[in-house]
PDB file of N, CA, C, O and CB in Angstrom:
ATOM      1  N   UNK A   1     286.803 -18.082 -54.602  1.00  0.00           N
ATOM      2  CA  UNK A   1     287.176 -17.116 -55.608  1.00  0.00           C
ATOM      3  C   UNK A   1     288.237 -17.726 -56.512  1.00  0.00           C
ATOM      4  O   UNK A   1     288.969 -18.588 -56.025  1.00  0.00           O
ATOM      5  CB  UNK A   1     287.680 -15.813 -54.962  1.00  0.00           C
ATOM      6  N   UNK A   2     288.400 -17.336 -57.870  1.00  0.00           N
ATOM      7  CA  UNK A   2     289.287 -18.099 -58.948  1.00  0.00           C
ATOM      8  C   UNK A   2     290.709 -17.196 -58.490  1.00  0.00           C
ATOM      9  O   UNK A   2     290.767 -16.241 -57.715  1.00  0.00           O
ATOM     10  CB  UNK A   2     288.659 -17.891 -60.906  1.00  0.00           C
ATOM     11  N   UNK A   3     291.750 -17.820 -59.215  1.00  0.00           N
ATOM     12  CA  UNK A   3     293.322 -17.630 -58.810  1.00  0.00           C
ATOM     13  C   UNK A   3     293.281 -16.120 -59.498  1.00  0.00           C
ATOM     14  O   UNK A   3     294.183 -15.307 -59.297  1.00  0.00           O
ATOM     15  CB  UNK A   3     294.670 -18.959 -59.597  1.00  0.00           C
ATOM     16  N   UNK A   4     292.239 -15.866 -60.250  1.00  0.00           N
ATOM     17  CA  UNK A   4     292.368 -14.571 -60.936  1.00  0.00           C
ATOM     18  C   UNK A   4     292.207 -13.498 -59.690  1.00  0.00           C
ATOM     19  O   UNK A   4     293.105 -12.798 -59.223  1.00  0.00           O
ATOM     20  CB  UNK A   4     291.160 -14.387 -62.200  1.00  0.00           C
ATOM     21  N   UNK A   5     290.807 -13.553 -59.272  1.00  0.00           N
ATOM     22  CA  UNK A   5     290.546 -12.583 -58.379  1.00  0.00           C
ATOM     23  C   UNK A   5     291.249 -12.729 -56.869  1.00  0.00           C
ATOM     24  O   UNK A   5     291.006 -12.080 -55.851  1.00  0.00           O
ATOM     25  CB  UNK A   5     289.088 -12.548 -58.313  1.00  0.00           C
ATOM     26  N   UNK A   6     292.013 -13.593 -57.042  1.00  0.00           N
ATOM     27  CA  UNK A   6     293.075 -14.112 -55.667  1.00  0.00           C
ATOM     28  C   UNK A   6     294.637 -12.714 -55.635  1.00  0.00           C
ATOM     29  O   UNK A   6     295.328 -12.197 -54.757  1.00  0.00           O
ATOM     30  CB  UNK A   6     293.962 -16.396 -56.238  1.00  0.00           C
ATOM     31  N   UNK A   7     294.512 -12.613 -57.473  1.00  0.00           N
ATOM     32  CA  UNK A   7     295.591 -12.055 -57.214  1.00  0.00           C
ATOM     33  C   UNK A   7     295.626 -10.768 -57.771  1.00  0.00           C
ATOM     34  O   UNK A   7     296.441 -10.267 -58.546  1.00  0.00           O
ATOM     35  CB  UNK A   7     296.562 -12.789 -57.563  1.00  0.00           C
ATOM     36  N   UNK A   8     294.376 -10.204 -57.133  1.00  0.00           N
ATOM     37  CA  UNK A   8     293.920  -8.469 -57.126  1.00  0.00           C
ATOM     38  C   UNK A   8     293.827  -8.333 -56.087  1.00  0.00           C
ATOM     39  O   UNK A   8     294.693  -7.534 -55.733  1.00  0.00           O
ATOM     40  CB  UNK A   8     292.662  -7.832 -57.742  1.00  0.00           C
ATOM     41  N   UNK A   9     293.014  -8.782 -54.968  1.00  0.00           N
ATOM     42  CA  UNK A   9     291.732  -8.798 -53.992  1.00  0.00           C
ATOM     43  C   UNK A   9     292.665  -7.467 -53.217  1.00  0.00           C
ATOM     44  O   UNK A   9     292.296  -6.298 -53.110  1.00  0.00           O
ATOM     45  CB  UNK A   9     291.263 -10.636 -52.871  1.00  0.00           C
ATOM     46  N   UNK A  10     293.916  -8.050 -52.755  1.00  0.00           N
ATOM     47  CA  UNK A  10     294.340  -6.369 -51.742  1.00  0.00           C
ATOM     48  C   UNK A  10     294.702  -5.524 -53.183  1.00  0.00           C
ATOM     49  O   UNK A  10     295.894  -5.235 -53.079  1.00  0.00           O
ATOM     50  CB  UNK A  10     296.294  -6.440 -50.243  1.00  0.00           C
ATOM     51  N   UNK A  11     294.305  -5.129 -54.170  1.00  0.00           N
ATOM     52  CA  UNK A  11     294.479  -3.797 -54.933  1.00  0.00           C
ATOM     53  C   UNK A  11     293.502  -3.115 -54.397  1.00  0.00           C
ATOM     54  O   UNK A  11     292.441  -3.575 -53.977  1.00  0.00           O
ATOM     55  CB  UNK A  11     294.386  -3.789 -56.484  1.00  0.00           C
ATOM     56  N   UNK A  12     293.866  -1.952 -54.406  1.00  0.00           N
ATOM     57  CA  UNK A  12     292.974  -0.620 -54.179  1.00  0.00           C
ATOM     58  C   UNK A  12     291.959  -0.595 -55.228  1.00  0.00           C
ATOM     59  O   UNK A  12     292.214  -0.855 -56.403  1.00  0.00           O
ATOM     60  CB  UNK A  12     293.833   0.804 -54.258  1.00  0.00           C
ATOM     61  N   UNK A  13     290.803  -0.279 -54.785  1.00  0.00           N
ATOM     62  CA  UNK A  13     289.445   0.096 -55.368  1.00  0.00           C
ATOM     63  C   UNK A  13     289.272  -1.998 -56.498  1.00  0.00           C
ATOM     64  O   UNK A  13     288.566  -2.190 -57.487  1.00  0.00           O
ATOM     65  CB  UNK A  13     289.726   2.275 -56.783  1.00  0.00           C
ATOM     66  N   UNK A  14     289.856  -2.682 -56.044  1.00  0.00           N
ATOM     67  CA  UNK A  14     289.380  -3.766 -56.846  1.00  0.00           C
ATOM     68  C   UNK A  14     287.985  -4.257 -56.452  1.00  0.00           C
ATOM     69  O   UNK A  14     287.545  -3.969 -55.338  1.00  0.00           O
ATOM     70  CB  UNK A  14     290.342  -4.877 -56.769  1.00  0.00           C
ATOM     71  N   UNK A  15     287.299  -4.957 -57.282  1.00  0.00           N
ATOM     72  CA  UNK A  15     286.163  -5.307 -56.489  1.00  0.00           C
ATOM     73  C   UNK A  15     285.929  -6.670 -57.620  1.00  0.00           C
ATOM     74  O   UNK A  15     285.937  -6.638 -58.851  1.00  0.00           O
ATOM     75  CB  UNK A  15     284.783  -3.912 -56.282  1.00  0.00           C
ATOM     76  N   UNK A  16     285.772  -7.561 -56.912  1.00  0.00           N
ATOM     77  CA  UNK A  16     286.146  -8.655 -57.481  1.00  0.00           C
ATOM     78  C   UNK A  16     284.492  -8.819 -58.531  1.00  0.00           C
ATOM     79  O   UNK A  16     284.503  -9.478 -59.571  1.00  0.00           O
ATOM     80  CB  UNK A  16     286.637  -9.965 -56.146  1.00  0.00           C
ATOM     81  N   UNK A  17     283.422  -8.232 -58.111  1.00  0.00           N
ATOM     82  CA  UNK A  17     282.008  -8.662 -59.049  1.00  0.00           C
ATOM     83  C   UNK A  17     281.703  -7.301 -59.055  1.00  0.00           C
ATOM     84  O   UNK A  17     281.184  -6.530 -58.248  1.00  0.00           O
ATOM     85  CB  UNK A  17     280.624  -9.803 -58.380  1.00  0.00           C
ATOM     86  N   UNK A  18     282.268  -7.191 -60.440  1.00  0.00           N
ATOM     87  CA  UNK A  18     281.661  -5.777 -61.018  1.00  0.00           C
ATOM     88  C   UNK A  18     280.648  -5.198 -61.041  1.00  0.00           C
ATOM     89  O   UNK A  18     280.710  -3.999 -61.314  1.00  0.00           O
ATOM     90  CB  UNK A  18     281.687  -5.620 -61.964  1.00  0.00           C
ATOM     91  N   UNK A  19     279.449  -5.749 -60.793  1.00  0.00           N
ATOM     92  CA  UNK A  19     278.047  -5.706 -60.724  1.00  0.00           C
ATOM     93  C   UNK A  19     277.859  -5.143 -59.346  1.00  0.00           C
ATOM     94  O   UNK A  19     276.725  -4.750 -59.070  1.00  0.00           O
ATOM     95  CB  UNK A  19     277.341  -7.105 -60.975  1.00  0.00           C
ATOM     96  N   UNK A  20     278.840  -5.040 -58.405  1.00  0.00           N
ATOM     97  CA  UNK A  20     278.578  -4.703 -57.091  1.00  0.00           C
ATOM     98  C   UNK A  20     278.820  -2.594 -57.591  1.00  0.00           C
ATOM     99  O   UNK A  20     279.627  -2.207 -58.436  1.00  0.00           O
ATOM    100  CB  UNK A  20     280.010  -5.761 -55.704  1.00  0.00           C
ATOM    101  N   UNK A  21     277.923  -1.701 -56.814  1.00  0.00           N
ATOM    102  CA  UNK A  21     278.405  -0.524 -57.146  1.00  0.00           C
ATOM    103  C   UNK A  21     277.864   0.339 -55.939  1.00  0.00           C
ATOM    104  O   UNK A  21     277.534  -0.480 -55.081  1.00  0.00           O
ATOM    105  CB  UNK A  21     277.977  -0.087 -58.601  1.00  0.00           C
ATOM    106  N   UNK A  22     277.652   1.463 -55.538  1.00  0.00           N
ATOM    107  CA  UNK A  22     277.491   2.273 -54.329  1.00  0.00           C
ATOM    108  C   UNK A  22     276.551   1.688 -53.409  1.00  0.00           C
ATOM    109  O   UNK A  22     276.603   1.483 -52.197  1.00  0.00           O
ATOM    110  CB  UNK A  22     277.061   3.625 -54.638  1.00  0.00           C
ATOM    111  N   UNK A  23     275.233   1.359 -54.743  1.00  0.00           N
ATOM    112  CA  UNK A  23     273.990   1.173 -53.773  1.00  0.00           C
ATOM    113  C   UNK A  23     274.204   0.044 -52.342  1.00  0.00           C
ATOM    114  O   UNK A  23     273.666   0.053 -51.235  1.00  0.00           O
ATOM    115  CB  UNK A  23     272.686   0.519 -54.836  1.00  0.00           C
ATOM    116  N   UNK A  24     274.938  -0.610 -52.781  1.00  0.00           N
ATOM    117  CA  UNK A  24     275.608  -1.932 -52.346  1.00  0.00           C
ATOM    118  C   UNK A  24     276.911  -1.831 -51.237  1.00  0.00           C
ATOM    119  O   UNK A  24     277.466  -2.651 -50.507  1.00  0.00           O
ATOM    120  CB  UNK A  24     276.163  -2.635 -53.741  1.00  0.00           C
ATOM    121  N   UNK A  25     277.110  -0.206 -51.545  1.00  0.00           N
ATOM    122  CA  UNK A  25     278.451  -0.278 -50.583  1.00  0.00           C
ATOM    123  C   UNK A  25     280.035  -0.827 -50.644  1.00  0.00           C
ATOM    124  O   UNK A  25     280.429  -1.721 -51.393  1.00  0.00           O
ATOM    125  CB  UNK A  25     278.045  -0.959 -49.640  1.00  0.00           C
ATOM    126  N   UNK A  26     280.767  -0.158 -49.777  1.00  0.00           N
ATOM    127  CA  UNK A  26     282.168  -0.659 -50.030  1.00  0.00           C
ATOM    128  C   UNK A  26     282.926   0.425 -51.078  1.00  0.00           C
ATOM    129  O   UNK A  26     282.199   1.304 -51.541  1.00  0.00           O
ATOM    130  CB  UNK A  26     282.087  -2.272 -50.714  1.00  0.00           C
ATOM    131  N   UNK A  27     283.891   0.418 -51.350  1.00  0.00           N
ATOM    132  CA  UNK A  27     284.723   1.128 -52.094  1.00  0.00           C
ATOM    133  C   UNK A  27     286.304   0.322 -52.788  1.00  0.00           C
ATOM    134  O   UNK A  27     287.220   0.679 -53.529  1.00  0.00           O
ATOM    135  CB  UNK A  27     284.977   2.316 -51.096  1.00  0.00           C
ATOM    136  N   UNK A  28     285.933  -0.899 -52.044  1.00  0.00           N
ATOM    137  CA  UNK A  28     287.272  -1.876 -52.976  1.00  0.00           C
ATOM    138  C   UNK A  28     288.700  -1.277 -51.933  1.00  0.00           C
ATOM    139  O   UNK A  28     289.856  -1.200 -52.348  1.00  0.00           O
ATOM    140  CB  UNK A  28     287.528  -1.166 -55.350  1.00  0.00           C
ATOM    141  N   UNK A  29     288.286  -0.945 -50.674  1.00  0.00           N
ATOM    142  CA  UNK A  29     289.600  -0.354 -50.000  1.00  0.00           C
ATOM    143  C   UNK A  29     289.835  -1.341 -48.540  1.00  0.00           C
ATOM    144  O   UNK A  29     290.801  -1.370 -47.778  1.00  0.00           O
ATOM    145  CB  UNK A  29     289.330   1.541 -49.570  1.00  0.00           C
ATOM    146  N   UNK A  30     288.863  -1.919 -48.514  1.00  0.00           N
ATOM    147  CA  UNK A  30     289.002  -2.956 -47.282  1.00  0.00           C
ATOM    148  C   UNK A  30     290.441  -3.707 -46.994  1.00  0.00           C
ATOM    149  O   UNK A  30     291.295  -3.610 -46.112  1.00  0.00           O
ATOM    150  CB  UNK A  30     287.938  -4.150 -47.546  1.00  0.00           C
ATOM    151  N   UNK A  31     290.283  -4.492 -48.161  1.00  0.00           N
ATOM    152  CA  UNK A  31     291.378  -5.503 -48.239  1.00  0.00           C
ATOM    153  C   UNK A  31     292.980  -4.805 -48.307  1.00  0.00           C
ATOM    154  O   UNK A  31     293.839  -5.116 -47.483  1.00  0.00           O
ATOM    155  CB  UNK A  31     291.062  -6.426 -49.636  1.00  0.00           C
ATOM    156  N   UNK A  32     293.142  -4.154 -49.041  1.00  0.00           N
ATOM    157  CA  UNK A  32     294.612  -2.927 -49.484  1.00  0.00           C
ATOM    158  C   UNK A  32     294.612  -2.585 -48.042  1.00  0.00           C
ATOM    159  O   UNK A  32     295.458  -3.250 -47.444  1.00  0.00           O
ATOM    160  CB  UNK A  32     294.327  -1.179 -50.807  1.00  0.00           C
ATOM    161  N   UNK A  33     293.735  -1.513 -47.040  1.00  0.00           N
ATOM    162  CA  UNK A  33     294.121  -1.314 -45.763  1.00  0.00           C
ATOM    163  C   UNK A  33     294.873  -1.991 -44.862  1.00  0.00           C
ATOM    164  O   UNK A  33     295.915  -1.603 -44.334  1.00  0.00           O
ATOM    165  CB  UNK A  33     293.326  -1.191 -45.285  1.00  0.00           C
ATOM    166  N   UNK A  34     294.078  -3.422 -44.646  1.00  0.00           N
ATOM    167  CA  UNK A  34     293.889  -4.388 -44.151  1.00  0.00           C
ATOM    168  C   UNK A  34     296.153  -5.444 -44.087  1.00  0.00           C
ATOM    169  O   UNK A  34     296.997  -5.790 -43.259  1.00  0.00           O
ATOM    170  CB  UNK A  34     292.289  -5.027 -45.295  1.00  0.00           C
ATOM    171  N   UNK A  35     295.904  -5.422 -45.733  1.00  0.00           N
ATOM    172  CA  UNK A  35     296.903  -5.260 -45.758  1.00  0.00           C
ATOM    173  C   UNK A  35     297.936  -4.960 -45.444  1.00  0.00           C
ATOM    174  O   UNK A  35     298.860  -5.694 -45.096  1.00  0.00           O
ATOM    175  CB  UNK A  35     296.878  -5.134 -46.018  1.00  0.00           C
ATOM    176  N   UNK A  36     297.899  -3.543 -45.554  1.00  0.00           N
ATOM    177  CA  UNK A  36     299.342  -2.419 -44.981  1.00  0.00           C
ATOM    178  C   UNK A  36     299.458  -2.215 -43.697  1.00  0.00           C
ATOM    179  O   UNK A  36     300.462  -1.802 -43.115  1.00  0.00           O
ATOM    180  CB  UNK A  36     299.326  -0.848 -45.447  1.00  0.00           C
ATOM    181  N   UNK A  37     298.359  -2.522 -43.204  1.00  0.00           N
ATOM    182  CA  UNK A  37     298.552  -2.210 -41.606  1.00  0.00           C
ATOM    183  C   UNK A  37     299.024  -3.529 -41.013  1.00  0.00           C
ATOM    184  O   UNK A  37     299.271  -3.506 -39.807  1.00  0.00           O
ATOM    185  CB  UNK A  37     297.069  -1.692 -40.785  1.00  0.00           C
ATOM    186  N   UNK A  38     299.228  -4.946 -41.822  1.00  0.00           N
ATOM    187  CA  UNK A  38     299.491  -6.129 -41.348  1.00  0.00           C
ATOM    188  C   UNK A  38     300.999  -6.046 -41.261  1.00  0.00           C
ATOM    189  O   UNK A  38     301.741  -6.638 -40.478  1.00  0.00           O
ATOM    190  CB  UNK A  38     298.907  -7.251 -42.178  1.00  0.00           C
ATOM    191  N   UNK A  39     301.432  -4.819 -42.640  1.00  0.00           N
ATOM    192  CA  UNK A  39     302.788  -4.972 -43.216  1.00  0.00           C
ATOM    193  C   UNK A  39     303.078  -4.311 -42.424  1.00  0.00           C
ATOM    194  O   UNK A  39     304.138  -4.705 -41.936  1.00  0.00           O
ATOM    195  CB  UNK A  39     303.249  -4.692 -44.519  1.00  0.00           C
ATOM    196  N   UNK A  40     302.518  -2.979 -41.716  1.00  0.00           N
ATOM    197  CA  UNK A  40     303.748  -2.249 -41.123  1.00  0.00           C
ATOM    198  C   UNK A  40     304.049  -2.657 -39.674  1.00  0.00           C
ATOM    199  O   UNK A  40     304.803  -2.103 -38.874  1.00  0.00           O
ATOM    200  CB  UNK A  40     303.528  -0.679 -41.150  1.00  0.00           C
ATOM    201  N   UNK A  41     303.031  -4.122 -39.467  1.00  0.00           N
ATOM    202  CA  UNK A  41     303.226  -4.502 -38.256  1.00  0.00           C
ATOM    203  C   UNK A  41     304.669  -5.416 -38.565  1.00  0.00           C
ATOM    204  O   UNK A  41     305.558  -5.500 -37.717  1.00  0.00           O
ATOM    205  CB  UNK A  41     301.844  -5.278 -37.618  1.00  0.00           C
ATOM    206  N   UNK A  42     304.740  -6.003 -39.758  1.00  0.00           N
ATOM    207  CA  UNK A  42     305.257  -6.878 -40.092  1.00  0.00           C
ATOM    208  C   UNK A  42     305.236  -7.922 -40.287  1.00  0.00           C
ATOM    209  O   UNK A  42     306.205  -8.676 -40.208  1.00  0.00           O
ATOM    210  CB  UNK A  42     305.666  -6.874 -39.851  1.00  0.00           C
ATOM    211  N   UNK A  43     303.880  -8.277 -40.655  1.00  0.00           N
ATOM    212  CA  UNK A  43     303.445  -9.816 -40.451  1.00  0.00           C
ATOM    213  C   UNK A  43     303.010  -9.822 -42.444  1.00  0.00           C
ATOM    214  O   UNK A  43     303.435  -9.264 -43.456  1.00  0.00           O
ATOM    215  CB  UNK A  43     301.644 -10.130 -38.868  1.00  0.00           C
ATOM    216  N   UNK A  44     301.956 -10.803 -42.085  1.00  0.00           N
ATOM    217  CA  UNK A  44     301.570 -11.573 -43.789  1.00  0.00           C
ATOM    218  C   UNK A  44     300.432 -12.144 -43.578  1.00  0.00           C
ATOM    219  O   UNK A  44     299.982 -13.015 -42.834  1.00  0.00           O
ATOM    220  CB  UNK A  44     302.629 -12.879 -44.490  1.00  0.00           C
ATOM    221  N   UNK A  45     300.048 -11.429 -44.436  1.00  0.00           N
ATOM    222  CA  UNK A  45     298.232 -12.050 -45.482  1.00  0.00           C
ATOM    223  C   UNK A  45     297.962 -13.235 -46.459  1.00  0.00           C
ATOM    224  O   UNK A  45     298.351 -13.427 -47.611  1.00  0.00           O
ATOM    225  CB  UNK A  45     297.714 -10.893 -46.704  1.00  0.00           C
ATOM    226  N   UNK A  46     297.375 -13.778 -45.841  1.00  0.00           N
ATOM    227  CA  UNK A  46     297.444 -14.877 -47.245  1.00  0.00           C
ATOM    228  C   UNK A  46     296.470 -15.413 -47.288  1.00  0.00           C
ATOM    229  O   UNK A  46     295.806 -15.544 -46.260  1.00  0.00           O
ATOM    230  CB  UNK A  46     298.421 -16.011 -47.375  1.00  0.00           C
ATOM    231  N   UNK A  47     296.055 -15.897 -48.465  1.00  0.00           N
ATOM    232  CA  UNK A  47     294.407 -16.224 -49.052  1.00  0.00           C
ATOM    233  C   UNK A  47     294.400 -17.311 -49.964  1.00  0.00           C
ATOM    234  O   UNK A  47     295.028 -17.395 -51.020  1.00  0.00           O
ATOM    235  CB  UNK A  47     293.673 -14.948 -49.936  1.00  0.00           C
ATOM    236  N   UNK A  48     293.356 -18.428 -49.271  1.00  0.00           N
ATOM    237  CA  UNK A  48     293.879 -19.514 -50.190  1.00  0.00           C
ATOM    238  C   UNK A  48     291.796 -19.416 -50.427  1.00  0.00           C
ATOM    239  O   UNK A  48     290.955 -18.899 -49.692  1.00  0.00           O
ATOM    240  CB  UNK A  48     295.100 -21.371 -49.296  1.00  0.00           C
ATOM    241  N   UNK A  49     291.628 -20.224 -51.862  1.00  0.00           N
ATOM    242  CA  UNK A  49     290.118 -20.174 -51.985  1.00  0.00           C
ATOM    243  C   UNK A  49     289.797 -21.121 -52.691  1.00  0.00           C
ATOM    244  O   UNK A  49     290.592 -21.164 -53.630  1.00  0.00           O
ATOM    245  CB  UNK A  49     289.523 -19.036 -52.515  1.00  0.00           C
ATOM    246  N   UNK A  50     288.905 -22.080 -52.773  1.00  0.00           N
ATOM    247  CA  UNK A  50     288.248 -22.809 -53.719  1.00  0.00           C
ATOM    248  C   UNK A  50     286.961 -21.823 -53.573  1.00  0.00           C
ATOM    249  O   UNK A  50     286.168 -21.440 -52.713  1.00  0.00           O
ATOM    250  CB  UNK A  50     288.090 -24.522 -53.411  1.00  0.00           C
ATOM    251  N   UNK A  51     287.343 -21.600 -55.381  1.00  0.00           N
ATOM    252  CA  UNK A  51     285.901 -21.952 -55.962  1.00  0.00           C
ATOM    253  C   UNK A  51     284.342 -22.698 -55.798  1.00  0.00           C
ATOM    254  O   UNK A  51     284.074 -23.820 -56.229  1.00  0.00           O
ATOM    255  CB  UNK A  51     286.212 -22.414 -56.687  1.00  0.00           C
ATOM    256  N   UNK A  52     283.315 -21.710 -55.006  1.00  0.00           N
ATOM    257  CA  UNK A  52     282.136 -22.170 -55.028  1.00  0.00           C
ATOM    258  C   UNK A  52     282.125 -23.207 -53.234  1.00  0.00           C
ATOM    259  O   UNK A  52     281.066 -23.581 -52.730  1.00  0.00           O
ATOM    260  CB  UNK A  52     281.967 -23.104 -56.721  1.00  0.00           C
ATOM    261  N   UNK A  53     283.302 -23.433 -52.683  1.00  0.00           N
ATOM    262  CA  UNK A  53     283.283 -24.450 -51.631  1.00  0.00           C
ATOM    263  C   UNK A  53     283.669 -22.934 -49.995  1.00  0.00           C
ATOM    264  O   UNK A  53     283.190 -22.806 -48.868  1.00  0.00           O
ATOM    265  CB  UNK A  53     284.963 -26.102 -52.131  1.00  0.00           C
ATOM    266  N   UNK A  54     284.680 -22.176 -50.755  1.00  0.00           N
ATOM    267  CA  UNK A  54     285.222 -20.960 -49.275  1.00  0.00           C
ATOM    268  C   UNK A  54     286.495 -20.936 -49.485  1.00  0.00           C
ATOM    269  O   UNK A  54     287.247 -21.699 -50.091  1.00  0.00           O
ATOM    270  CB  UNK A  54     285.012 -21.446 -47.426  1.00  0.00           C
ATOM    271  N   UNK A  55     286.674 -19.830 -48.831  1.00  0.00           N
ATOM    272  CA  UNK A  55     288.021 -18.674 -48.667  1.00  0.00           C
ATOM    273  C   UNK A  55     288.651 -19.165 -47.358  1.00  0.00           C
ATOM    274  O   UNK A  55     287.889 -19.346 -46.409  1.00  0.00           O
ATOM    275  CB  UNK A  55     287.517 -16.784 -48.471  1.00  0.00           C
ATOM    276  N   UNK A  56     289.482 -19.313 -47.262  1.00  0.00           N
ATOM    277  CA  UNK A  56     290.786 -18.990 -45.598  1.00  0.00           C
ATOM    278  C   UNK A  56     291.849 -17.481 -45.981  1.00  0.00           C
ATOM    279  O   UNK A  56     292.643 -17.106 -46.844  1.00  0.00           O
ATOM    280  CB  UNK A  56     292.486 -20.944 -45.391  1.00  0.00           C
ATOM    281  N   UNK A  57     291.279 -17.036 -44.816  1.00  0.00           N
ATOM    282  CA  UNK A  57     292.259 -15.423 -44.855  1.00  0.00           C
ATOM    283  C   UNK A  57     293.306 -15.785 -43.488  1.00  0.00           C
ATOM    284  O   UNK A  57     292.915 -15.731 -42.322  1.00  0.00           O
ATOM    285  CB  UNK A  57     290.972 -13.506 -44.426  1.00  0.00           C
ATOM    286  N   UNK A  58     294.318 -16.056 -43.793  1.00  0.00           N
ATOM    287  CA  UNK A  58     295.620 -16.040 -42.566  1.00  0.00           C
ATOM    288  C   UNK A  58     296.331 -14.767 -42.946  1.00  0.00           C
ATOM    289  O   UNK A  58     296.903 -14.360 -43.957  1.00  0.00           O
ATOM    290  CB  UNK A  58     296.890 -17.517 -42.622  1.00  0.00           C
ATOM    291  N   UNK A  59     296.009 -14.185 -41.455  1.00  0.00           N
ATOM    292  CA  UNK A  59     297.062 -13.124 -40.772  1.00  0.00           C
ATOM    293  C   UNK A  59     297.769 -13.689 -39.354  1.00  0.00           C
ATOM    294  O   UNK A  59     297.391 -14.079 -38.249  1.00  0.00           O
ATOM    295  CB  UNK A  59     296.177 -11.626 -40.367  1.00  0.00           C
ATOM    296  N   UNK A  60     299.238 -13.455 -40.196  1.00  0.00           N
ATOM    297  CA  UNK A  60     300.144 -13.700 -38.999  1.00  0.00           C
ATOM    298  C   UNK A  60     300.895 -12.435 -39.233  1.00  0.00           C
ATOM    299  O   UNK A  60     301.098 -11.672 -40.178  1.00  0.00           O
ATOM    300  CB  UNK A  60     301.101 -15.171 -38.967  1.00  0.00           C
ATOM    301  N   UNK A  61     301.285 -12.550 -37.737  1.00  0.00           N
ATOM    302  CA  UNK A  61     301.473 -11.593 -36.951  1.00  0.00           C
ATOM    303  C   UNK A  61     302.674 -11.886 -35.496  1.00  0.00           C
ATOM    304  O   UNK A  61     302.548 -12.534 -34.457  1.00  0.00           O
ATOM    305  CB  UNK A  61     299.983 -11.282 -36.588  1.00  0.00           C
ATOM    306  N   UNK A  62     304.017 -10.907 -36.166  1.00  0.00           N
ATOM    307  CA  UNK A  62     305.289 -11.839 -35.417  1.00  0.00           C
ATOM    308  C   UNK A  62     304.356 -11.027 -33.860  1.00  0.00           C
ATOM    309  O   UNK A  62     303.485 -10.160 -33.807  1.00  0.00           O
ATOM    310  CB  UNK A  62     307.715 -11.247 -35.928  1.00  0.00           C
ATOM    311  N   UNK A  63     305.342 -12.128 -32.387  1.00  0.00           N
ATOM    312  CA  UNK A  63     304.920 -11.231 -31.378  1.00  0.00           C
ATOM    313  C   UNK A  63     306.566 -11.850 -30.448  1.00  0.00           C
ATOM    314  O   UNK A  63     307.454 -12.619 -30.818  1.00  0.00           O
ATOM    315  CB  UNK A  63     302.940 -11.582 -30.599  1.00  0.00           C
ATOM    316  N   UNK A  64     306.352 -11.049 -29.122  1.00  0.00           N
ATOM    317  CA  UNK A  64     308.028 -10.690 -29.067  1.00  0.00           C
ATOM    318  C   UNK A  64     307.129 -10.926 -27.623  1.00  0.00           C
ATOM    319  O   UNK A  64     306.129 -10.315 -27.248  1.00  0.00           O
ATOM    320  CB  UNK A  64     309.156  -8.919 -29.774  1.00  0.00           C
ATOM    321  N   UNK A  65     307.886 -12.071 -26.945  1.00  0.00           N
ATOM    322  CA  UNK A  65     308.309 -12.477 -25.615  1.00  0.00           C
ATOM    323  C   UNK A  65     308.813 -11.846 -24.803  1.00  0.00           C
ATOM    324  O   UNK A  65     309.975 -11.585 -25.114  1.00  0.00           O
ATOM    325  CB  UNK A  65     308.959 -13.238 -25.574  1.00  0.00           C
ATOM    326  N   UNK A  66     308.349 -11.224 -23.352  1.00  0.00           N
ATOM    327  CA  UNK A  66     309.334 -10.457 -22.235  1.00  0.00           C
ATOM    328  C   UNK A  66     310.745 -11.236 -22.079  1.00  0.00           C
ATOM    329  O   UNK A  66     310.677 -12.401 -21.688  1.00  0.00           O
ATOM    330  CB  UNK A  66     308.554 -10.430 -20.607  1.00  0.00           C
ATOM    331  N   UNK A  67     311.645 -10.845 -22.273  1.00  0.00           N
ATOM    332  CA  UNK A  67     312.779 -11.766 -21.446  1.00  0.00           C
ATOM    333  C   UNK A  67     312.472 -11.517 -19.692  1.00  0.00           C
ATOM    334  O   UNK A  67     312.301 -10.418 -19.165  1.00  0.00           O
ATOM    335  CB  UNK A  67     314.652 -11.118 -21.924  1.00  0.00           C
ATOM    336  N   UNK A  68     312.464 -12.447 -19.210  1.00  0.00           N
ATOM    337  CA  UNK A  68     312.340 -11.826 -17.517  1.00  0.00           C
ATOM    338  C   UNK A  68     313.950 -12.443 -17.163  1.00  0.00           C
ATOM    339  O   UNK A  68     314.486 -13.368 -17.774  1.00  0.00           O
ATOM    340  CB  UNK A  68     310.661 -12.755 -16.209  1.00  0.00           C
ATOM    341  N   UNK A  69     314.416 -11.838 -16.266  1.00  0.00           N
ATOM    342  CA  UNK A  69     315.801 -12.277 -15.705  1.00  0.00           C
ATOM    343  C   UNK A  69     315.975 -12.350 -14.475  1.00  0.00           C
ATOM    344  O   UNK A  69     317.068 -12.697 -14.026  1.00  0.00           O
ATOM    345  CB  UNK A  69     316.784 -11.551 -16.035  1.00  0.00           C
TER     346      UNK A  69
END
């Protein structure tokens, strides 16, 4: 995907190929969800893409060690 549609993709209702519409499914809310529920964990989304070659979607996600004593 181009740096353009890199830096919509989590907007609400975006849909990166306009040509896509009901018959086809989706509502452009995937990614925005996807999102917020990463945030209120506290972690981070990130999307790197070439054009025509593929996408990498990294979610990290802090995580918290027992102390044992």
């Amino acid at each position: 995907m181009t740096k353009e549609v890199q830096m919509h993709i989590f907007e609400r209702f975006y849909k990166a190929d306009p040509s896509r519409n009901r018959s086809f499914g989706g509502s452009g809310l995937g990614l925005a969800i996807v999102k917020k529920i990463i945030e209120m964990h506290k972690g981070d989304i990130q999307v790197e893409s070439t054009p025509n070659e593929g996408t990498e979607i990294k979610v990290i996600l802090p995580i918290s060690i027992p102390q044992h004593n």
